[in-house]
N, C-alpha and C positions, 0 to 999 in steps of 0.2 A: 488571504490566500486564494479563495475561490471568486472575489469580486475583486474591483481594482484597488489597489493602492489606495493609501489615506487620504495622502495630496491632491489624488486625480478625484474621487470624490467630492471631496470638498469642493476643490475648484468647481466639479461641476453641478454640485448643488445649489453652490451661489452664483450660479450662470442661469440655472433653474430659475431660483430668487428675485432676478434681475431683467428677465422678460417678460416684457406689455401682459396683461392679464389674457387680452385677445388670442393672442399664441398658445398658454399655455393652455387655454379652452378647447384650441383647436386641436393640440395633442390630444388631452386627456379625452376630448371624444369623439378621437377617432376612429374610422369603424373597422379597419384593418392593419394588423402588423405592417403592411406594406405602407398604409401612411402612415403610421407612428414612426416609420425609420426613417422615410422622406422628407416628414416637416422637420424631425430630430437633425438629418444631417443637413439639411439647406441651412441650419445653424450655426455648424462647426467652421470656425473662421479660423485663419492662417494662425493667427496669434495664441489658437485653441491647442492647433498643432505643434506650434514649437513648446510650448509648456509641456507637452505629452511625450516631446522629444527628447528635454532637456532632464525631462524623470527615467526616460527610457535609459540614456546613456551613464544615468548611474547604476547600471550592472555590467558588470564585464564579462560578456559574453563574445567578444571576438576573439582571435589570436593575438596575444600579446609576446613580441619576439624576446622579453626582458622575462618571464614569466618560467619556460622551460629551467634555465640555468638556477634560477632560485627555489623553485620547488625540486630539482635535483639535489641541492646544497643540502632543502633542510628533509630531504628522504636520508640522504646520507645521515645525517645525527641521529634521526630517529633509528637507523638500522645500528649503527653504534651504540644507541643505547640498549640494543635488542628489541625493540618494539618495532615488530617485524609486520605487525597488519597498520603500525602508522605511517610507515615508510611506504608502504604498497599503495597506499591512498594519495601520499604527499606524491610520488611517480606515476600515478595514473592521472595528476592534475597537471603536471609536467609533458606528459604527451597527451593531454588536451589541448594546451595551448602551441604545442609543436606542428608545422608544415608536414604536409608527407616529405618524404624521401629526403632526410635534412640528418645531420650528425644530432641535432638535438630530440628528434623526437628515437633514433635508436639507440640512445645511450637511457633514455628515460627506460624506455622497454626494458634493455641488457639489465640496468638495476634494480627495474621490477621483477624483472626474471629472478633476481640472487635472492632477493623479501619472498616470493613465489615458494622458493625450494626449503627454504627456513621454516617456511609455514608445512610445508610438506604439500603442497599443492602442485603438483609435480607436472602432469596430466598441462594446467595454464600454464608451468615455471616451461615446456619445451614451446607452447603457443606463443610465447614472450619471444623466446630466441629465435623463432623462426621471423615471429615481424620483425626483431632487429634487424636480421639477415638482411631481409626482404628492402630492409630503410637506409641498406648503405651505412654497419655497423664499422667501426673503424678495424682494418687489421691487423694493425697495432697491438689491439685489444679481446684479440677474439680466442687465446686462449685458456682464459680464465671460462668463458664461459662456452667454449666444446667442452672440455673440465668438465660444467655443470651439466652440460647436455650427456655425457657419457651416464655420469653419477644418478639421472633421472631416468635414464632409457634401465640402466642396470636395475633400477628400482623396481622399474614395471616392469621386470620380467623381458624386456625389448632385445634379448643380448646380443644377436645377429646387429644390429644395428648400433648397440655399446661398442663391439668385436668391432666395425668398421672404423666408428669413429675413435679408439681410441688406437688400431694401426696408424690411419693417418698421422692423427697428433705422433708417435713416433716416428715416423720418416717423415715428416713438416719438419720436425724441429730438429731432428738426428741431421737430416743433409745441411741446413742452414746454418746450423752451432752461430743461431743467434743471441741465445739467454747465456746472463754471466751462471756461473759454475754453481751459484749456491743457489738459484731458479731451476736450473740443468735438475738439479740433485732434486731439488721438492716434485717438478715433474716428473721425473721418474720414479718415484715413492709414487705417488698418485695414480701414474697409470698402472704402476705395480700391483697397488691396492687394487683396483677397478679390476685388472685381469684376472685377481684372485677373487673377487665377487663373482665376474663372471662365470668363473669355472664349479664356481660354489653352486649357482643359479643354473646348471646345463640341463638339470633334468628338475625342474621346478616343479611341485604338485600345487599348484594356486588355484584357492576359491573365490568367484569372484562376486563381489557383492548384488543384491537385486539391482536391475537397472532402474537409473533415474525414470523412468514410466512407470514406476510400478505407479505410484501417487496417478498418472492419467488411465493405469489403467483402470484402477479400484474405480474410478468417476466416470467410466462408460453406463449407459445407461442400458437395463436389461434387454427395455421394451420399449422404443418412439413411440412418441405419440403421434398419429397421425393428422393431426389437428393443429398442433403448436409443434414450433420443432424448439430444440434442445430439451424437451419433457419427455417425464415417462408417460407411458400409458395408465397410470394409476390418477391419473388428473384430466378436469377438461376446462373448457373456455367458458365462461357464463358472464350476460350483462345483466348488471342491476339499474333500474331508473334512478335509487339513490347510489349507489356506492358505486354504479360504474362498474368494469370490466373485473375477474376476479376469477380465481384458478379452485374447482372445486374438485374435492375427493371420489372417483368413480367406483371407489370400492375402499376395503379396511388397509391403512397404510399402518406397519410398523413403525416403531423410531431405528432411526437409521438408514429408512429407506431412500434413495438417491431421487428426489423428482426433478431436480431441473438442473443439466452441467450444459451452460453458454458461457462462450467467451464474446468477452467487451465488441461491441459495435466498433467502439472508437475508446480509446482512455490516455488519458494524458497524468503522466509522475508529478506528484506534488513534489517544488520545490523544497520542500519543508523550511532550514532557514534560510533566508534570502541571501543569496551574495551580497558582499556591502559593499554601500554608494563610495564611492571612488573619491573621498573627499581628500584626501591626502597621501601621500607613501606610506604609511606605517597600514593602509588599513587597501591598499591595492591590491593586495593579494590575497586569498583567502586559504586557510590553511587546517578549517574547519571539515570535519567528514558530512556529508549528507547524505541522505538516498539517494542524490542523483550522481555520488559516486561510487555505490557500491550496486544502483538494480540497472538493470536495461532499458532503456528510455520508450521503448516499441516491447516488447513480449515481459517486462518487469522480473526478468531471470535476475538471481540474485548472483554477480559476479562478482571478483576481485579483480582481476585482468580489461576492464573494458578496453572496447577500439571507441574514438572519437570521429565525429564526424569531421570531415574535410575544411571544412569553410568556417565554424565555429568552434568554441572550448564548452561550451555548455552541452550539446546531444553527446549523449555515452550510448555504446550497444556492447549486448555479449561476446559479437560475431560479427565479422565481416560480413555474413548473410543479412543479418537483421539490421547491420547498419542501410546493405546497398535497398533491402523490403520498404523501409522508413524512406528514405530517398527517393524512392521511384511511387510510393503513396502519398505523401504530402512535406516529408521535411526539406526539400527543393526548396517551396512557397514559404516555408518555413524560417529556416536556416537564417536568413537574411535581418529578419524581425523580433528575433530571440530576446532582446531589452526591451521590445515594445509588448510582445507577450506575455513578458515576465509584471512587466507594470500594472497591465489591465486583466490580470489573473487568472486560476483554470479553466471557472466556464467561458471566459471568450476566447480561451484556447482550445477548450472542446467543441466550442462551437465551430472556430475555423478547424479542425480536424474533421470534424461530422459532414462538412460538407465538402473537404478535400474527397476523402475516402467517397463519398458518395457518387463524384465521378465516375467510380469501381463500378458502380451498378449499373451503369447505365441508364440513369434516372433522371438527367437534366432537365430531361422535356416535361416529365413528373413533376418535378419539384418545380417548374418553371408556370406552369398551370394551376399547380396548388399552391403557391406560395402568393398568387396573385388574388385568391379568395380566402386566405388567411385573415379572421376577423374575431371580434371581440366573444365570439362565441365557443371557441378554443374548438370549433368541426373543423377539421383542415380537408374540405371537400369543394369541386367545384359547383359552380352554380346550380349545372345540372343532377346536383347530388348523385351521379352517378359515378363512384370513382372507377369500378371498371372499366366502365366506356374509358375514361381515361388512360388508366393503365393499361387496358388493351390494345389502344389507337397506339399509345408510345413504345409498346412493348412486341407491336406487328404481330398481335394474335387475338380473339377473344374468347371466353365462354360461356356458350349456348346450352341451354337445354329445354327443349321444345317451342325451338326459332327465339327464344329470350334471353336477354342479357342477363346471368346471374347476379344477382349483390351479394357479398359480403355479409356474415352476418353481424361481424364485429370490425368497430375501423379498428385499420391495421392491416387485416388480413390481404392476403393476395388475390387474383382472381376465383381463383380456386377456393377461397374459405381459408385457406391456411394461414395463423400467425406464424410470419416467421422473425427470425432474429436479423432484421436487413434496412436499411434506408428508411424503410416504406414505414415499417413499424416505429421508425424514430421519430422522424417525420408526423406521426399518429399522436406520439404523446404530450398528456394536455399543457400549456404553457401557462392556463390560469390567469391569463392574460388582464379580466378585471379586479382580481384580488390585489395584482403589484400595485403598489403607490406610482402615483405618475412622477413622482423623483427616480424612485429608482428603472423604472420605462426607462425616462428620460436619459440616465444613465448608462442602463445596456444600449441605448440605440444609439449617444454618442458614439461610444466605445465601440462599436461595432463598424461606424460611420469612420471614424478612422482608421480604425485596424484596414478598411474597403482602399482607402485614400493611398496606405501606405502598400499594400499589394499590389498595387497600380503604377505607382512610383516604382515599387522593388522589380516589379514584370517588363520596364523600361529599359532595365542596365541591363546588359552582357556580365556572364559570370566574368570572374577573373579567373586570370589565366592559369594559376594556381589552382584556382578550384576545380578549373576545365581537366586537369592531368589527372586530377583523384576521383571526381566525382564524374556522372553522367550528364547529359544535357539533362538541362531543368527539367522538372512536369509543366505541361502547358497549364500556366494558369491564364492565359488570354482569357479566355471564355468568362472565368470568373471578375476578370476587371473590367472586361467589356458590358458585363448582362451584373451588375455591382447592385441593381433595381431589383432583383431577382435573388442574388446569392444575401445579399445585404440583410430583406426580411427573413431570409431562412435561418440565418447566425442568430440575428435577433431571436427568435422563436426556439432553437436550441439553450440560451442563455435563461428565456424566461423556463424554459421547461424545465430546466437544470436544478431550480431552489426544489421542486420537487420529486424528480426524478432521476437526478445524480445516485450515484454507488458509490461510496468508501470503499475502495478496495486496499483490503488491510492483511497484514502479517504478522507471524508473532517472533519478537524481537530480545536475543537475550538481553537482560541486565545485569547491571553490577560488572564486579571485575574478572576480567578472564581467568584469575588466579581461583574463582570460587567454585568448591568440589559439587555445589545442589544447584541448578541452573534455575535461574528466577527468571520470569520473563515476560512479557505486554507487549499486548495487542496496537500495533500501529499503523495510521492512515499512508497506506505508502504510495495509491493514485486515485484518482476520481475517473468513474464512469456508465458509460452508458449500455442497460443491458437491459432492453427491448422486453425481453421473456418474463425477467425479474423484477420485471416494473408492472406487472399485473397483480402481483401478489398486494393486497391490500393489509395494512398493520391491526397490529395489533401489541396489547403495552408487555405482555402476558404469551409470546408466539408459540406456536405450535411445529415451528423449521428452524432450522439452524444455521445459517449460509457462512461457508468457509473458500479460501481463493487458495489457486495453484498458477503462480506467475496471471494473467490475465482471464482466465477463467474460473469463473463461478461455479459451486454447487450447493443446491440447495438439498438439505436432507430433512428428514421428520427425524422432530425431537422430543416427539410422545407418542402415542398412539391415536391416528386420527381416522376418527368412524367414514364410514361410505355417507356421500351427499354435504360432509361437512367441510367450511372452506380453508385452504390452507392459509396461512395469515405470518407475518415477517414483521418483524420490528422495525419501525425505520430510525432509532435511534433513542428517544424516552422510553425505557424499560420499566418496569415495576421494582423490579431488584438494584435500580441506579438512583431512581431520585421518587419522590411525591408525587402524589396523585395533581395538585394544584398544580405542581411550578412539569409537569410530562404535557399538563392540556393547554397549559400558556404555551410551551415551546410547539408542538404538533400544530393548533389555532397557526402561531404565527408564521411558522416555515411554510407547513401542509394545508393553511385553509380548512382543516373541519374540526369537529369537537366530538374527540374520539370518548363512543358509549362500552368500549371492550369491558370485558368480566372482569376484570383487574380495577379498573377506573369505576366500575358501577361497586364492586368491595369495596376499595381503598376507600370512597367518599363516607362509607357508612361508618370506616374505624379508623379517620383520618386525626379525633380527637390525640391520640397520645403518638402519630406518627410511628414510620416506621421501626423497628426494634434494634436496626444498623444506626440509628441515630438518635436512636430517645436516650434519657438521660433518667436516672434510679434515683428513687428516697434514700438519701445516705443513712438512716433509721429501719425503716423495715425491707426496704431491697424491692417497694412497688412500683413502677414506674409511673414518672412525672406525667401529667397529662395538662391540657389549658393552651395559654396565647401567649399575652404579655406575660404574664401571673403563674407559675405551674404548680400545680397542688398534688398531692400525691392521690396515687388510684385508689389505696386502702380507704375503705369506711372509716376504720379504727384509728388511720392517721391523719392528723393533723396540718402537718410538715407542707410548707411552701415554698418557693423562691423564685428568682425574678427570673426570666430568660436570658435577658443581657448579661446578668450576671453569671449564669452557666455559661453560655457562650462564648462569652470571654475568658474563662477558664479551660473551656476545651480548646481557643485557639492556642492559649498558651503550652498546652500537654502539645497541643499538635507541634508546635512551632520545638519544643526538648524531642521531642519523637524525632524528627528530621534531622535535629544536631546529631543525634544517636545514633541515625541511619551514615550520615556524611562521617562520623570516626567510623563507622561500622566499612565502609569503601574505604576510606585511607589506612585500614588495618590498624588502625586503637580496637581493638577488639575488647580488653577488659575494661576502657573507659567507657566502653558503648554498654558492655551488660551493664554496669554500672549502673550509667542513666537512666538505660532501660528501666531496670527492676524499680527504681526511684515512681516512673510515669505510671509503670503497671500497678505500684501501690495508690498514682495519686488517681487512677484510672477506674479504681473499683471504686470507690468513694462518692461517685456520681454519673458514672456511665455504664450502660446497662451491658449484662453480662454476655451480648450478642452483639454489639457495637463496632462499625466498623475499623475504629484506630482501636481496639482492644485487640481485634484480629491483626491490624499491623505490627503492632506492639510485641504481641507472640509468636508471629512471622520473622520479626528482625530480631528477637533472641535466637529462635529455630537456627538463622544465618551465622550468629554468631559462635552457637556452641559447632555449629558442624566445621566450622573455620577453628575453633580450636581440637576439634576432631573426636570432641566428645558426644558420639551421634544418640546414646541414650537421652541426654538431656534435649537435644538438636529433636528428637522424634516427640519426647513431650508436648514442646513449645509446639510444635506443628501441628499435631492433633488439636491445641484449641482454637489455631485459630482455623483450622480445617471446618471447626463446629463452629465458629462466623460464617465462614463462607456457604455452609451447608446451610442455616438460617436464611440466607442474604439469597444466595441465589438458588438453592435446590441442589436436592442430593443426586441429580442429572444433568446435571449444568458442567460446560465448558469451562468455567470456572473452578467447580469443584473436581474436574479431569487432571486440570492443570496443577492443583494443590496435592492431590494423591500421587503423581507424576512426582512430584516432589520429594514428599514424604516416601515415597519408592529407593528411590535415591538414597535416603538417608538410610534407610534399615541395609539397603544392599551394602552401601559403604561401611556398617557398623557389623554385616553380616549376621543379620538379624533373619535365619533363611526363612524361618515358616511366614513369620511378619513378611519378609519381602515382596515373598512369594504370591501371598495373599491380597496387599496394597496392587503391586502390577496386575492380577487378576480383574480389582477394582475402578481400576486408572483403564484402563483395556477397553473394559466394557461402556465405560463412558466416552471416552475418545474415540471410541471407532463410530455411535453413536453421530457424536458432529461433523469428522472428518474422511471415516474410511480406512484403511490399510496403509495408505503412502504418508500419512501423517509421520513428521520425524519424532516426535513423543513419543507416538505406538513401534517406531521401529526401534529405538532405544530401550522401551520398556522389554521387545521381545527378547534383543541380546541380552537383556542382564536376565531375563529369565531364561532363557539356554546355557548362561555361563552357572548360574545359581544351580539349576538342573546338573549338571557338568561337574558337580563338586563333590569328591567324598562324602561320606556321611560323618556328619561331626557329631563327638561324644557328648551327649548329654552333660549342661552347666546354661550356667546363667547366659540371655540370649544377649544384650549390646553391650 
């Protein structure tokens, strides 16, 4: 996903393999990004390129004119069957591959529209109708859905504009007497109904909910920093000679306190799973949901309704806005190469983005000087270490103070001192340039060597003329095929920087089936990017911040209490609460290049003997746990008791392996075969796995799921409290995790009407979650309604609570 393809690797591994030793000497010590891309692409021969072409074209990412009519057919069954969000996805992949202004891509709309209003998405169900409109919907057919447009506007309260449209539909069809008599009759039942809504609706008292900002407003920041932007002023900038750059405490920070809300320089939507290779008819189409068609491909809003972009079926946006923003930024350059981007994966997609966008800044001349002293030393400064002088000469200003050129006291910063969240800063961070193996150099700087080849090629044609009528003139990318010596290293240098200074920008995702009353849900990778501010923060296994996203922006908050002068610190993915002290320093070494000493890492090594408590394994005799390597022998003095590890392990893959059967009837609704099983695994669970253990908390999670599905939420709150006390174990009784579990269990007491319990859990759940995320979290606004509705309730007679 994030590097190319399996094929293109390889291939160019063994092209690596296969070249004179001479060469490969000359790469590997080279003294600058800008040779390592130069001798990399004087490599890349014709024959390099059609093998990169012939992988490219196994994605279908153009318009396919056979494509519209068959993703209509199978939205229709899915909306027959009533599964109205699969139908909406199958029609949104339907006017992906539809032309503008074509009967095919406004029928797709029309029918997305009917899925829209089913879901009760009213507000997207009239945005639907109006692009039909807009696409040359057929008239034949248009009124079923004024019908639906009346039925929406009445909904929202619109009635001035119900009242218009459903007079028309009366004199349209009254003067025509075009419908047979038993159509005649259903329409006038309909607008009957609708006219009696109306007059029901003339004096509406409507509340209406918080605006979608509340979430950006809660993430304003009290106080800038004047130093770094997107910070607060409770942080400042400091260099270390070992650690490098790093965000420290100017005073005592609460947990919860907001220190850093930037949005992504640049971030590109992970494909998640791949569209499939085009190897036959049964598999041409794909009929799969993925994130890229449910978020926004440019602002990662999370829609149902997207517009596609003009000239391909693969970019989705929320909005006609963010489609024409993404257009006139970089998806121009873009659009055309959508299979070859796809092939050679995110970061050489963020890299050609990082430097489309960079255009924006007006920095070419920048990056056109720095890129040329780009060298194994990871300073991206020129000769005369002066970057001012630089960026003052290209920027037509400088600053003095007492007749002298100021420097910087951190690269990064602008003339002025300041880090900000811009080019400059991107451009700044480190690439690590001698840690990569020179296969994978070798690697990026192909890939980048071609992706150069093919912008050059693509910069030749004239749009068609199809895409001329919808879309704008292209962005010039002349500049970038001309100066390919220049932009070329700079990609490359973004790619190397990316293994460590990429962002997971992630979401939290329900699971399980819509049908279920306690929403379960996980955290997923929904794009990678780059964020300038948030790349200062240096890890740690054990962090002291909590960083959560709202569509493309970041905030980071304290998630403890962190003293004045002390450094803020961010995970960048090996936790203390996720995996081992050994196999956290393997992963950090070989992503990250260092060998992290955090307070977590220097514990863990001292009580690494019996492993963590999520994962160790009990004396089936006195209940102490196992400890050892090969051999586990029990903690007790007094006991004796040993056994092999293989042989544990083999036994818990098997629980694990009945656990997931239980979970798969537990979603196809065998709910009594699942407790069943269940109880079976939890008996064979205790017998050898210690009473905090991760699949013991699953285990009494997926009962929790089952009694509240048979609607017996006493038993449902049970199971949830224990494995509430894994989670609490595993991650902390502050932890995001533990928000999410109490969210839960809220749920269930609220459903079973358990008030004081209820009331008490939201309390709990509240004060955690606002902690990670703030006020606009949808957890904390659902917890608030059940506590207003809970509040709102009579006072019930003393008796048993669930």
């Amino acid at each position: 996903m994030d590097l190319p393809v399996d094929e293109w690797k390889s291939y160019v591994l063994q092209k690596w393999s296969l070249l004179p030793k001479s060469i490969q000497v000359t790469i590997c010590t080279a003294e600058t990004l800008s040779d390592i891309f130069l001798h990399s692409s004087s490599l890349l021969q014709p024959e390099d390129e059609m093998f990169l072409k012939r992988l490219s074209r196994g994605y279908l990412v153009g318009k396919d004119p056979g494509a519209p009519l068959f993703y209509r057919e199978q939205g229709n069954k899915k909306f027959q069957e009533k599964d109205y969000m699969g139908a909406t996805v199958l029609y949104t992949k339907g006017v992906s591959h539809s032309r503008p202004n074509t009967e095919d891509i406004s029928l797709c709309y029309a029918n997305r529209s009917a899925a829209l209003f089913r879901l009760g998405q009213y507000e997207t169900c009239l945005q639907d109708i109006t692009r039909a409109q807009m696409h040359g919907y057929p008239e034949r057919l248009q009124l079923k859905m004024m019908l639906r447009k009346a039925e929406c506007l009445v909904t929202l309260g619109k009635l001035q504009e119900a009242s218009q449209i459903i007079s028309d539909l009366e004199s349209h069809f009254t003067d025509r007497q075009t419908l047979a008599a038993s159509q005649f009759q259903i329409l006038q039942s309909t607008l009957c109904r609708l006219k009696r809504k109306v007059q029901e609706k003339e004096n509406p008292t409507e509340t209406f909910p918080a605006a979608l900002t509340t979430g950006f407003e809660d993430m304003n920041l009290r106080e800038e920093n004047e130093q770094i932007s997107c910070a607060s002023s409770s942080v400042t900038l400091c260099t270390d000679p070992l650690k490098g750059r790093s965000l420290i405490a100017t005073k005592d920070i609460l947990p919860g306190e907001l220190l850093v809300r930037e949005e992504a320089f640049v971030s590109v939507l992970n494909p998640g799973e791949m569209p499939p290779r085009r190897d036959g008819l049964e598999s041409k189409w794909d009929t799969r949901v993925t994130n890229g068609d449910l978020y926004c491909h440019r602002c990662l809003k999370h829609t149902l309704a997207t517009v596609p972009c003009g000239g391909c079926s693969y970019a989705k946006y929320c909005s006609q806005e963010c489609m024409q923003q993404a257009w006139d930024l970089y998806h121009s350059a873009e659009c055309p190469l959508g299979g070859l981007l796809l092939t050679l994966g995110v970061f050489c997609h963020i890299a050609l983005r990082a430097t489309l966008l960079a255009r924006c800044e007006d920095v070419g001349n920048v990056t056109r000087k720095l890129c040329g002293e780009i060298s194994n030393r990871d300073i991206c400064l020129p000769k005369s270490k002066n970057l001012v002088q630089t960026l003052s000469h290209d920027l037509g200003r400088e600053s003095e103070k007492n007749g002298k050129t100021v420097e910087p006291p951190v690269s990064g910063c602008d003339v002025n001192g300041k880090y900000g969240s811009n080019y400059n800063a991107v451009l700044h961070l480190l690439p690590h340039t001698r840690n990569h193996s020179p296969e994978h150099k070798f690697l990026c700087a192909l890939s980048v060597a071609a992706l150069c080849r093919q912008l050059e090629a693509a910069s030749l044609q004239t749009l068609t003329t199809s895409l001329k009528s919808s879309q704008p003139e292209a962005a010039v990318v002349p500049a970038m095929c001309q100066e390919s010596h220049i932009w070329g290293p700079a990609m490359l240098r973004h790619m190397l920087q990316l293994q460590c200074n990429a962002q997971a920008i992630t979401t939290i995702q329900q699971t399980g089936s819509k049908e279920n009353i306690i929403t379960d849900s996980r955290q997923v990778r929904l794009a990678t990017g780059l964020f300038p501010v948030v790349s200062l923060l240096n890890h740690s296994c054990s962090p002291n911040t909590s960083v959560s996203f709202v569509s493309t922006v970041a905030t980071v908050r304290a998630s403890q209490p962190i003293g004045k002068g002390q450094e803020i610190l961010h995970c960048y993915g090996p936790h203390e609460s996720r995996m081992g002290v050994a196999e956290r320093q393997q992963k950090l070494r070989s992503q990250y290049f260092f060998d992290c000493d955090c307070l977590a890492c220097q514990n863990g090594k001292r009580r690494a003997a019996a492993g963590p408590r999520w994962e160790a394994f009990h004396c089936h005799r006195c209940g102490e746990l196992m400890q050892g390597d090969d051999v586990l022998s029990c903690g007790s003095a007094s006991c004796t008791e040993s056994a092999s590890r293989d042989h544990l392990v083999s036994r818990f893959q098997d629980l694990q392996q009945r656990v997931g059967k239980a979970q798969k009837l537990l979603r196809n609704g065998k709910v009594e075969r699942a407790i069943q099983l269940l109880f079976g695994c939890q008996h064979d669970a205790e017998s050898f796995l210690s009473a905090e253990h991760s699949l013991v908390g699953e285990i009494e999670d997926a009962l929790a799921q089952a009694y509240a599905a048979l609607g017996d939420w006493q038993k449902s709150a049970a199971h949830l409290q224990k494995s509430l006390r894994v989670v609490e174990v595993r991650h902390g009784p502050s932890s995001v995790e533990m928000g999410h579990e109490l969210f839960k269990l809220a749920q269930i007491f609220f459903n079973g009407f358990a008030i004081p319990e209820a009331l008490n859990t939201i309390q709990k759940a509240e004060k955690v979650l606002l902690v990670h995320y703030g006020r606009g979290n949808d957890e904390i606004q659902e917890l608030q309604k059940m506590k207003s509705c809970l509040l709102d309730l009579p006072p019930v007679p003393e008796g048993p609570a669930v």
